[in-house]
C-alpha positions in Angstrom: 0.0 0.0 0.0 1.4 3.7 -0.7 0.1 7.0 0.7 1.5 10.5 -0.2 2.0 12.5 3.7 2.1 16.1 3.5 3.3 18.6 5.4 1.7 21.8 7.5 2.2 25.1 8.1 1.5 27.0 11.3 -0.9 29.7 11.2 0.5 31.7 14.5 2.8 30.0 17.6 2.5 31.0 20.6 4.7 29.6 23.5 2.1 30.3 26.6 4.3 28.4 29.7 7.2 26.2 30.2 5.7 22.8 32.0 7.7 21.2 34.9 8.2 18.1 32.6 10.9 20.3 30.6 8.4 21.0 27.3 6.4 24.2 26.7 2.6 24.7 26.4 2.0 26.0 22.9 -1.4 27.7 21.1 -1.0 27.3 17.3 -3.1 26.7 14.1 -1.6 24.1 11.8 -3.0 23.9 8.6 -1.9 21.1 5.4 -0.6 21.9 2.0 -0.2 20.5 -0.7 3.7 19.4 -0.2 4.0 15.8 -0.3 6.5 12.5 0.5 5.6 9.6 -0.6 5.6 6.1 1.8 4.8 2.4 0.6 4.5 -0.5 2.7 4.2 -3.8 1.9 4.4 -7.3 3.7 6.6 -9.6 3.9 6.5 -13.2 5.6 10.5 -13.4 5.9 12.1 -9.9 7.2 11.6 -6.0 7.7 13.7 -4.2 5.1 13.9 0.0 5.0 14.8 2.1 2.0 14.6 5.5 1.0 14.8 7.9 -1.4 14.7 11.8 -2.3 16.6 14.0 0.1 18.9 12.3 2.1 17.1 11.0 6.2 19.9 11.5 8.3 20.9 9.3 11.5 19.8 5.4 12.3 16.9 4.2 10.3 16.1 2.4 13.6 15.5 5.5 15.1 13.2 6.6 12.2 9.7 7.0 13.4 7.7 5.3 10.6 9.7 2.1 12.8 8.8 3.7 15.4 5.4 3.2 14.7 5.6 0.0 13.7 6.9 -1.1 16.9 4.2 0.4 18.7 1.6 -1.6 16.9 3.0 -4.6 17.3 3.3 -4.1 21.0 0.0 -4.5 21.0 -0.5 -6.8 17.9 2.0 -9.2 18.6 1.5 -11.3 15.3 2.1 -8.2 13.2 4.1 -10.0 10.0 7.2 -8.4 8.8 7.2 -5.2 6.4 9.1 -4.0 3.5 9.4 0.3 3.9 10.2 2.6 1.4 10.4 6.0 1.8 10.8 9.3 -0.5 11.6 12.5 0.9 10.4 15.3 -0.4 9.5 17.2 2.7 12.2 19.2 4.2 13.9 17.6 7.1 14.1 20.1 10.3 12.2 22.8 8.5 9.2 23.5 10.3 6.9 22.1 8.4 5.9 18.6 10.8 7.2 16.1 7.6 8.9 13.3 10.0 5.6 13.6 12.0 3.4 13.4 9.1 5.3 10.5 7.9 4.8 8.3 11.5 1.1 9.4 11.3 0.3 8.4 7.3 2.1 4.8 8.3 0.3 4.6 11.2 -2.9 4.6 9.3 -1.6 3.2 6.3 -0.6 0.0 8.2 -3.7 0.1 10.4 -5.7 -0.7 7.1 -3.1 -2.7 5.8 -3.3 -5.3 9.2 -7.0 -4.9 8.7 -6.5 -3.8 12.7 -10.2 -1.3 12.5 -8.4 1.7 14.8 -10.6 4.2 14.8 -8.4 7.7 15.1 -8.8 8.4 18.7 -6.6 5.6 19.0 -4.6 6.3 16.2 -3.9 10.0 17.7 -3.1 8.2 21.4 -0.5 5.7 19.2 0.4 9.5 17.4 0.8 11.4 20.3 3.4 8.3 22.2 5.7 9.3 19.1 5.7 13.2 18.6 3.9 16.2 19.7 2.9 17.4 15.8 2.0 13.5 14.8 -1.9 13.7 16.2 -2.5 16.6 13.9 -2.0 14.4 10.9 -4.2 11.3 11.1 -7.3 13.7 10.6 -5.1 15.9 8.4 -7.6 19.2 9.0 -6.9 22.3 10.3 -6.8 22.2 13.6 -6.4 24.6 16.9 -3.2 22.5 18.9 -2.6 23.7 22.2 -1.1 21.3 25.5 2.6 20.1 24.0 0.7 20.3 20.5 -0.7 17.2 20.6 -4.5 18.8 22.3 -6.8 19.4 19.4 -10.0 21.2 18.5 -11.3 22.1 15.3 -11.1 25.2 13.6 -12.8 26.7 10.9 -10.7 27.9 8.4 -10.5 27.9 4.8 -7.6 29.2 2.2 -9.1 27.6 -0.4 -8.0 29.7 -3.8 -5.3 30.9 -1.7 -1.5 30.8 -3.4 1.0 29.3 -1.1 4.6 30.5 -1.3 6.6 28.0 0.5 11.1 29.2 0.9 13.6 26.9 2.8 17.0 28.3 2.7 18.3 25.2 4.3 19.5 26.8 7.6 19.0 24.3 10.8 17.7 25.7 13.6 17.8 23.4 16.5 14.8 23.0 19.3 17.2 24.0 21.9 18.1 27.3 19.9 14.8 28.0 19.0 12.7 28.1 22.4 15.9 29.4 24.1 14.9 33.1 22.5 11.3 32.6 23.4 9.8 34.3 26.7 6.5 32.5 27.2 3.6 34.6 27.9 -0.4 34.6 26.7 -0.8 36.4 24.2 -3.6 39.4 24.6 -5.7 38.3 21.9 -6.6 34.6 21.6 -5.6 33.1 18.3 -8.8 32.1 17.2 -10.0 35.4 17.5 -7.5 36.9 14.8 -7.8 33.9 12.8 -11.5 35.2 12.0 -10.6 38.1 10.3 -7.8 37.6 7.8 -7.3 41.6 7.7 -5.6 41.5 11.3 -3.4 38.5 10.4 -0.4 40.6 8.9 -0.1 42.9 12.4 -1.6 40.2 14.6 -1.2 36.6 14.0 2.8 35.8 15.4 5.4 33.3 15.4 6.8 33.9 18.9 9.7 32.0 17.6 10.7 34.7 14.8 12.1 37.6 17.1 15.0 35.3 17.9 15.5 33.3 15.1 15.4 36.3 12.6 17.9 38.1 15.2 20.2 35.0 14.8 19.8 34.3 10.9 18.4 37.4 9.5 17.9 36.1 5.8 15.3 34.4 7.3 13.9 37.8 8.2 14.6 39.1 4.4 12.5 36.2 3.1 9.4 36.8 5.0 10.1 40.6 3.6 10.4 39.9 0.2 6.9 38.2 0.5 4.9 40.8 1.7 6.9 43.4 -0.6 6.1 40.8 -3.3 2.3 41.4 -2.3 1.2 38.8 0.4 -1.5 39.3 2.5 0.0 37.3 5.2 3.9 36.3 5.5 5.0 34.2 8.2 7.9 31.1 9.3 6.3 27.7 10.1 6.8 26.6 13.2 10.1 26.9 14.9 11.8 27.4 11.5 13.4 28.2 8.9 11.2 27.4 6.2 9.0 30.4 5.7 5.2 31.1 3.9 3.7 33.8 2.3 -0.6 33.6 1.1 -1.6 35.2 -1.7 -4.9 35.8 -3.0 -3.6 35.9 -6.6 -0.3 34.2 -7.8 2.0 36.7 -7.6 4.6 37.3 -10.4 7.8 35.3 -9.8 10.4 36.1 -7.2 14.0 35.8 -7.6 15.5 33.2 -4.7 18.9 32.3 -4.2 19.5 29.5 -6.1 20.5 26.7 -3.2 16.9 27.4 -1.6 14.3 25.2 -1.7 10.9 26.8 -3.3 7.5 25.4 -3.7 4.1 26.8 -4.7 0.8 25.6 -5.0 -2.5 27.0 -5.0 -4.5 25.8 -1.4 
């Protein structure tokens, strides 16, 4: 069986509190495009194999959480047979934009139909949840409010629809400890699903608390989200903690010069 995961983008971030358990309570809206990887899995009665393609997965394949996944399930379903894996990566790695997570969460429910095993997805976001704190958001795959470590969440009625995505990577890494070490956590004065009901307010409004730090440390970062806006976004933003970065347009806009080593994608929404 093969499914195509896709990634997010986060419509605001808010880092609210630190929790004694060493994470951070978070308000944000996460919202899927269009960007996809593509996963196949298949049985196999004699051994578990893992391949991949695309943009090179660094570290162990052991520690990858698609086998992650797997080995939760069979926890529980001991007689789980063997699987053949195969993996391409389209998705930015470390980018923002939730495609490691999105990968656990299409397997999971890829191999639940595949085992015949009838999850329905609350359990399938609990499974989620044990492996990552963005993977819960994709086994509905809607947009959704995520508050708690992320993995809390609610509906949200939103639609971009129409709407032209701009999507830049300029390949810097920006690690979790870097990221939330520039972040002061504090509730925000409006609540985020306020703003998010008026798309006029989103440009002044609807923050990435990350961004103040991260631009401050790797201000082309900064000059992207810029050159969006002057290019004639309505909204400009970086996706989660970084460093890929969005702009929405209600028309596609003419094209924009990028350095050539970044990665670009568009799409309408």
């Amino acid at each position: 069986m093969i499914c195509f995961p896709n990634a997010k983008i986060n419509l605001g971030l808010h880092i609210t509190s630190k929790r004694k358990d060493g994470y951070h309570e978070i308000e944000t809206c996460m919202y899927p495009i269009p960007l996809f990887d593509a996963l196949e899995i298949i049985i196999d009665h004699k051994k578990s194999s893992w391949n991949s393609s695309g943009l090179p997965i660094p570290g162990n394949p052991k520690d990858n959480l698609i086998l992650k996944a797997y080995q939760l399930l069979k926890k529980d379903f001991p007689n789980l047979p063997q699987i053949n894996v195969h993996l391409h990566k389209n998705i930015p790695m470390g980018a923002g934009l939730g495609g490691g997570s999105a990968d656990a969460a299409f397997a999971l429910n890829l191999m639940n139909n595949l085992f015949d095993l009838i999850l329905d997805d609350f359990f399938l976001e609990e499974y989620a949840a044990a492996l990552g704190s963005d993977c819960p958001f994709f086994i509905e795959n809607t947009p959704k409010i995520a508050t708690g470590r992320g993995e809390i969440l609610e509906d949200v009625t939103i639609d971009l629809k129409g709407t032209h995505l701009v999507l830049i990577n300029p390949g810097v890494h920006i690690g979790t400890k870097e990221a939330y070490g520039g972040v002061t956590p504090a509730i925000p004065e409006t609540s985020l699903k306020e703003v998010l009901k008026d798309r006029s307010k989103w440009k002044d409004q609807l923050t990435n608390d990350f961004e103040a730090s991260v631009f401050n440390s790797h201000p082309e970062i900064k000059v992207i989200k810029e050159q969006l806006y002057e290019a004639g976004a309505f909204y400009a933003s970086m996706s989660g903690s970084g460093s890929s970065v969005f702009g929405l347009f209600e028309n596609k806009p003419e094209k924009i010069e990028w350095e050539s080593d970044y990665f670009v994608f568009e799409s309408e929404l």
